[in-house]
C-alpha positions in Angstrom: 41.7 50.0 47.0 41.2 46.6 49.2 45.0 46.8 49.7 45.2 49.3 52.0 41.6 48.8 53.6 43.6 46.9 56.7 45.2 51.2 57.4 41.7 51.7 58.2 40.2 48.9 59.8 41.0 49.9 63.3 42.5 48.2 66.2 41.7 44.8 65.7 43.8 44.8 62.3 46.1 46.2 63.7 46.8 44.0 66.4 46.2 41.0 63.9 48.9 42.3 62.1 51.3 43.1 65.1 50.8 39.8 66.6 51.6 38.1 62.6 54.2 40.3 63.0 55.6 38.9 66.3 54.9 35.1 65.9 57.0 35.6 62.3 60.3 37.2 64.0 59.8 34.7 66.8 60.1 31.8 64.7 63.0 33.1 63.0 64.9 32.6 66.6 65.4 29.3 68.2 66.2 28.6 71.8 68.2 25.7 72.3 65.2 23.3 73.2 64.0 23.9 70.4 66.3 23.6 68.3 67.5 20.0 70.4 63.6 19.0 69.8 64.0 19.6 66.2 67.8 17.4 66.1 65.5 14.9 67.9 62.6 14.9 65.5 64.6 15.1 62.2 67.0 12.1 63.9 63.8 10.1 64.2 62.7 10.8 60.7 66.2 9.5 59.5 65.9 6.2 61.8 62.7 5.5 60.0 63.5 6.5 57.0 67.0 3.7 57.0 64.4 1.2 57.9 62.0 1.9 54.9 64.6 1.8 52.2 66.1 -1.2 54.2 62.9 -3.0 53.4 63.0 -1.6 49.4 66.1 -2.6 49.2 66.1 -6.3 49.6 66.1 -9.3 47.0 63.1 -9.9 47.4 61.9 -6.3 47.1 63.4 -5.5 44.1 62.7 -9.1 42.6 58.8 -8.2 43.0 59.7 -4.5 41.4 60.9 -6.0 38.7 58.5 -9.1 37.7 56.0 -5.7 38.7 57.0 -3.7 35.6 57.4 -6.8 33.2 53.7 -7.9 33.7 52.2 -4.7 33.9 54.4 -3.0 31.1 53.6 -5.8 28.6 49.9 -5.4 29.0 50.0 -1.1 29.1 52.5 -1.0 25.7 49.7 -3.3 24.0 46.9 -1.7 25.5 48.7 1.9 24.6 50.2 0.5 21.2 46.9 -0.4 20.1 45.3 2.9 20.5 48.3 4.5 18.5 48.0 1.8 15.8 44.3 2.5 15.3 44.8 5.2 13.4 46.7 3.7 11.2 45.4 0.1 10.7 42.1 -1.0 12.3 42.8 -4.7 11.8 45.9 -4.3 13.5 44.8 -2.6 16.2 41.9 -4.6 17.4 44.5 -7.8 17.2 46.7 -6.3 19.7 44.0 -5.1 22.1 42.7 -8.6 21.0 46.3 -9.7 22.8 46.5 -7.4 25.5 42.9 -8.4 27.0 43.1 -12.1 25.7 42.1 -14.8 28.9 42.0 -12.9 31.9 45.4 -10.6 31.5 44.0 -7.4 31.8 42.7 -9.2 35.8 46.1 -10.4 36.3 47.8 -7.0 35.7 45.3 -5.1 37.9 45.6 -7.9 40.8 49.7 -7.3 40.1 49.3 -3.6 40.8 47.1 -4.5 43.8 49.3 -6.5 45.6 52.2 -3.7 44.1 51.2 -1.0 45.3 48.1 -1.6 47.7 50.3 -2.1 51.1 51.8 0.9 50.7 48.5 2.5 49.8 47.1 1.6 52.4 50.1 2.2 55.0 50.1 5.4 53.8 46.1 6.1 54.1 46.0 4.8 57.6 49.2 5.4 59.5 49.4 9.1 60.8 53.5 8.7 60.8 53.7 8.0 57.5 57.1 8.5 55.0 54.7 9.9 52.6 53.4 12.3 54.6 56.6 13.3 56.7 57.0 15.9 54.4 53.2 17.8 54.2 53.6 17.6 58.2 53.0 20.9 59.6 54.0 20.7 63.3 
């Protein structure tokens, strides 16, 4: 019976508990600094998060969404097509992956997802603040 072993443990469970006990029904309770630190932090969060779907939300951002998806759709629906069509017909299949890697495509697409998606990558993997990460903070 491991469930009840911490009954028996002594003193130091006990106090482990108490003390999990204490910290819980604490934080259940906020003083009015805290709770004006957390209007302050949640109002910063806000401020940067207008900014970042300020930047999305330009012509230019959503021009380079766009011209995104129609490069790199194009070459994934041949690439993807042509696995589904093997079964079928052999011939046709290797004439669409034939298509989908002819010249240097399948380069293009990859540099397109690059230049996509690697700022935000990399914003994300190097800034500590991060809008991907606001939410797996633990504070």
């Amino acid at each position: 019976m491991k469930l009840f072993d911490w009954l028996l443990a002594g003193p130091k469970a006990a106090e482990k508990v108490l003390d999990a006990t204490v910290s819980g029904l604490d934080k259940l309770v906020l003083t009015e600094e805290e709770r004006h630190d957390m209007t302050l932090k949640a109002g910063e969060h806000w401020i940067e998060l207008q900014k970042l779907l300020g930047e999305e939300t330009t012509v230019r951002g959503m021009t380079r969404r766009i011209l995104a998806v129609m490069c790199t759709g194009v070459y994934i629906l041949l690439s993807v097509g042509s696995v589904v069509v093997w079964k079928f017909d052999k011939a046709w299949a290797d004439f669409m992956w034939e298509v989908a890697n002819a010249g240097q495509y399948g380069y293009i697409t990859l540099t397109i997802i690059a230049f996509y998606f690697g700022p935000y990558f990399l914003k994300g993997l190097f800034s500590k603040d991060s809008s991907a990460s606001l939410s797996n903070k633990k504070e």
